[in-house]
C-alpha positions as CSV (number, residue, x, y, z in Angstrom):
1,X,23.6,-13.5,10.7
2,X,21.1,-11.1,11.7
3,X,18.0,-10.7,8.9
4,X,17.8,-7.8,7.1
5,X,14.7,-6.4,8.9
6,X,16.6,-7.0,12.6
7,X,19.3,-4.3,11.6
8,X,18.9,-0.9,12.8
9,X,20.6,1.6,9.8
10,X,21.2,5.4,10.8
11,X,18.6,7.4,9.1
12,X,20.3,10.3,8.9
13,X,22.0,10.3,5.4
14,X,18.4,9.2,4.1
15,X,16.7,12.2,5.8
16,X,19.2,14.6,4.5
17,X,18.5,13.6,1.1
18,X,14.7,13.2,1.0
19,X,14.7,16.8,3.1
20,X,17.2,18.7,0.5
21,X,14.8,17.3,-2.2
22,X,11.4,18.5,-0.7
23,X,12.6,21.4,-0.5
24,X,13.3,21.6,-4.1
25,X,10.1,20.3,-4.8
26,X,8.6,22.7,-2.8
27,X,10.6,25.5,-4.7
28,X,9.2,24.0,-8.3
29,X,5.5,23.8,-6.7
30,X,5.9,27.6,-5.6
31,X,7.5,28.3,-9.6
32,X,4.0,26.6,-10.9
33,X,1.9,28.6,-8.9
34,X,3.7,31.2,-10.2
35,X,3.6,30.3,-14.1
36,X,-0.2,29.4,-13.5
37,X,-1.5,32.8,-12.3
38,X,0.1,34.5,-14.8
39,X,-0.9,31.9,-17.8
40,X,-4.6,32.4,-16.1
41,X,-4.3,36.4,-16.0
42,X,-2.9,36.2,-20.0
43,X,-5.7,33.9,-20.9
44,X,-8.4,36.1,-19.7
45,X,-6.5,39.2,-21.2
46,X,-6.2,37.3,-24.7
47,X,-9.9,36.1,-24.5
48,X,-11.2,40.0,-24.2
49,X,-8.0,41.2,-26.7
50,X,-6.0,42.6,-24.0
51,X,-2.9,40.1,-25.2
52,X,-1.4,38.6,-28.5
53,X,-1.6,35.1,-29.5
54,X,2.2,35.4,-29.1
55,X,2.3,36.8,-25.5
56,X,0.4,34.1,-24.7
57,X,2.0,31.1,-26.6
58,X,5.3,32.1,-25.0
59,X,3.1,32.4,-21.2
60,X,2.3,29.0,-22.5
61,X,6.2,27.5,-23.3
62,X,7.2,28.7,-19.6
63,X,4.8,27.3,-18.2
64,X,5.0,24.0,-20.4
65,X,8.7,23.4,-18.8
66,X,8.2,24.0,-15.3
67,X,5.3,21.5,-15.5
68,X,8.2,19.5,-17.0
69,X,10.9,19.8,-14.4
70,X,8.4,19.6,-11.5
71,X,7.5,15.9,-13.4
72,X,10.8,15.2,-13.3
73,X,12.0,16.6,-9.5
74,X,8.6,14.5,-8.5
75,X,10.3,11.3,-9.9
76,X,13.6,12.0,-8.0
77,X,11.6,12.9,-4.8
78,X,9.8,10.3,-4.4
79,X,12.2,7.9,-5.0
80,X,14.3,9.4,-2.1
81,X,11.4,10.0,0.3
82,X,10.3,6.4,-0.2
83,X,13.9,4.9,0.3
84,X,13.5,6.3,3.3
85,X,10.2,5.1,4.2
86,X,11.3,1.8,3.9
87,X,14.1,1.9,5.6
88,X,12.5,3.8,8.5
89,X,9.4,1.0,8.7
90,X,12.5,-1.6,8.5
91,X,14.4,-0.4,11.4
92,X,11.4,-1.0,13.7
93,X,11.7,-4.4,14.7
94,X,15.7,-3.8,15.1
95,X,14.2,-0.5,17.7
96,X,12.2,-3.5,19.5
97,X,8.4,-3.3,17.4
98,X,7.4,-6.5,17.0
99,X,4.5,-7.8,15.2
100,X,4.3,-5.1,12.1
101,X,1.1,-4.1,10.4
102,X,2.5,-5.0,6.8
103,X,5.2,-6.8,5.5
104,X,8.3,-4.3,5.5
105,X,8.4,-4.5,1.9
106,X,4.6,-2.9,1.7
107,X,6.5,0.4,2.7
108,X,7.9,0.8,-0.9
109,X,4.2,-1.2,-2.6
110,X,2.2,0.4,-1.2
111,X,2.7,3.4,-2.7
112,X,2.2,1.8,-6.4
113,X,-1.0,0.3,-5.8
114,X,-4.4,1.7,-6.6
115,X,-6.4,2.2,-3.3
116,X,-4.2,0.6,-1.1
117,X,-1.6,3.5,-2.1
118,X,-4.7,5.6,-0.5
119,X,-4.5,4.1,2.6
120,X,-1.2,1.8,3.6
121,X,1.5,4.6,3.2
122,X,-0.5,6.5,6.2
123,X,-0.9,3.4,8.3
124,X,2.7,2.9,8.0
125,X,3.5,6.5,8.5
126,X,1.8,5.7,11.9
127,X,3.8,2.9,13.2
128,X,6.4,4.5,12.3
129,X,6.1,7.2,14.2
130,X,4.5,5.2,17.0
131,X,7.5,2.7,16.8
132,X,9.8,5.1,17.6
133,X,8.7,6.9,20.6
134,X,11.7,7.1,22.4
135,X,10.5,6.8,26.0
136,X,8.6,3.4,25.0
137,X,10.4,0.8,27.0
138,X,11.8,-2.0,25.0
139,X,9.7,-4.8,26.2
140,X,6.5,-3.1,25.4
141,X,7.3,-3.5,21.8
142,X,4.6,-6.2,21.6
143,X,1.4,-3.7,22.5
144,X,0.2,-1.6,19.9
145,X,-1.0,2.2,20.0
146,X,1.7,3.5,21.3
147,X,0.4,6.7,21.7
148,X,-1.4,9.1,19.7
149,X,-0.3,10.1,16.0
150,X,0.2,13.8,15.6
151,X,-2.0,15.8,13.8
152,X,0.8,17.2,11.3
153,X,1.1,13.6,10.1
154,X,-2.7,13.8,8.9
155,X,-2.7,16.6,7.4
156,X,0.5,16.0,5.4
157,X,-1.4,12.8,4.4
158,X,-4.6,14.4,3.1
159,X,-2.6,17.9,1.2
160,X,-0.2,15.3,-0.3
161,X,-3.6,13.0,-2.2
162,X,-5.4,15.8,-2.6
163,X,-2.6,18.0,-4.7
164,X,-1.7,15.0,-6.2
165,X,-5.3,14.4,-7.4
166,X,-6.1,18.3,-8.4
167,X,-2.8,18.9,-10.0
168,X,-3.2,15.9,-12.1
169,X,-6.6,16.8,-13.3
170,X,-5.2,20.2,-14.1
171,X,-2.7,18.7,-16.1
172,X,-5.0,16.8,-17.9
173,X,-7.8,19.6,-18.1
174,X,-4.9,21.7,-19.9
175,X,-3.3,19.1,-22.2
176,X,-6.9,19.1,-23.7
177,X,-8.0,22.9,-23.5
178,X,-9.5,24.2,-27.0
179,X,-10.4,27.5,-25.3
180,X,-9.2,29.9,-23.1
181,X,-12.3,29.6,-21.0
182,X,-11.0,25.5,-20.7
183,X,-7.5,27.0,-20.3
184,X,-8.6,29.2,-17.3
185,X,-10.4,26.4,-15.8
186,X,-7.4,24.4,-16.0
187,X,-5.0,26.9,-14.1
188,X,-7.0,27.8,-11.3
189,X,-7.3,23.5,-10.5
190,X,-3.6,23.2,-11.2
191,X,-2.7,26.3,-9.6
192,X,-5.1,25.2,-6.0
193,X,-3.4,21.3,-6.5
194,X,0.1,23.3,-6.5
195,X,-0.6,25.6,-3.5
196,X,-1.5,22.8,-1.5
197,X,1.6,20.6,-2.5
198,X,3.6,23.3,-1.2
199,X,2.1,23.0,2.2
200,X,2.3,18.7,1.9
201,X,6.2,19.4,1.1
202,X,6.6,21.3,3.9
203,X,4.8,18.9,6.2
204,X,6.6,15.8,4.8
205,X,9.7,17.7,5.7
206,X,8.4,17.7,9.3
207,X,7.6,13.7,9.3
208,X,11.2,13.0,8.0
209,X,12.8,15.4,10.6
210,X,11.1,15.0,13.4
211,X,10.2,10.8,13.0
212,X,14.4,10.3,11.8
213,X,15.4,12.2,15.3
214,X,12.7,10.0,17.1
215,X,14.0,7.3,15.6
216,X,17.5,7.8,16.2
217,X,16.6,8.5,20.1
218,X,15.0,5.1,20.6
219,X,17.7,3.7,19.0
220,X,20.3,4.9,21.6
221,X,17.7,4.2,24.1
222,X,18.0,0.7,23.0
223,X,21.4,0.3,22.6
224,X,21.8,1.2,26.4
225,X,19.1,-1.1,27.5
226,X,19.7,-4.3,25.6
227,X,23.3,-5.1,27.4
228,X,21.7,-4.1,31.0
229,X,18.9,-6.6,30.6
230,X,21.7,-8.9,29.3
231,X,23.4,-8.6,33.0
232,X,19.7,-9.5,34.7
């Protein structure tokens, strides 16, 4: 029996799921960007008079539950996307990558621990788009660098920590406003953290598509080559 990391499994269910779901992510972080203009705009309308303390408690309940459900699609998201992180990291020795950077295991860790989730989850996002070049022949599996990692995939990297880190501090900044002045401050972090999550969901949907078809390619590449060389 082969070990679990030898088996190659079709990432195509995987992407479909983690692709449907950043798009509804993206969808909620569009919603938030939304809600937060308009809860800045009422805030600096109530701080001069312009609004009632009503107007702006109900700006306030909106915007209170599509912080809520964007919590909660985040949860669901990222459980997807990172099922198929592993699995994609997993398939590579199976694809003919020997020799892997972390332990396959690290691609579903990594993510939960402070400062290595910083780092790791990129360096894996590399071999696996490295790992599955297509036109790499099989028995070059050993050498590493592949080839150069597109720039998409570092950007994605570097929208995706930085909304993570300004919508969090918005969050926070909010949950303990006492003024609208704070309350102001607070939206135009969370609404700058949410803007740029939209762009690191739409680049995340690139790195599934594009690395799950790449994948798949070197996979049938494979598949050819491994009962020719068997015949040599």
């Amino acid at each position: 029996m082969e070990a679990p990391d030898s088996v190659y499994v079709a990432l195509a269910s995987r992407a479909s799921w983690a692709k449907r779901l950043l798009l509804v992510a993206g969808l909620v972080d569009t919603l938030a960007v939304i809600t937060g203009v308009a809860s800045y705009r009422l805030a600096d309308r109530a701080a001069s008079g312009g609004a009632t303390f009503e107007q702006f408690n109900a700006a306030e309940a909106r915007h209170d539950l599509v912080i809520l459900t964007q919590m909660t699609v985040y949860l669901v998201t990222a459980f997807v996307f990172i099922r198929w992180f592993h699995r994609a990291y997993a398939n590579l020795p199976a694809i003919g990558i020997e020799e892997l950077h972390h332990g396959t295991c690290w691609a579903i860790g990594a993510w939960f621990v402070p400062i290595t989730s910083l780092i790791w989850p990129k360096q894996i996002a590399d071999e696996i788009w490295e790992g599955s070049e297509p036109i790499l022949e099989p028995d070059q599996g050993r050498s590493r660098r592949r080839g150069k990692v597109p720039l998409f995939i570092g950007v994605w990297w570097l929208a995706f920590i930085g909304s993570s880190l300004l919508v969090g501090a918005g969050w926070q900044l909010w949950g303990g406003a006492e003024t609208y002045s704070d309350i102001k401050l607070a939206a135009v972090i969370e609404v700058t953290g949410n803007a740029i999550a939209v762009l690191a969901g739409v680049l995340a949907y690139v790195v599934v598509d594009h690395a799950s078809e790449r994948q798949q390619a070197r996979a049938m590449r494979i598949a050819v080559w491994r009962p020719l060389a068997s015949q040599i």
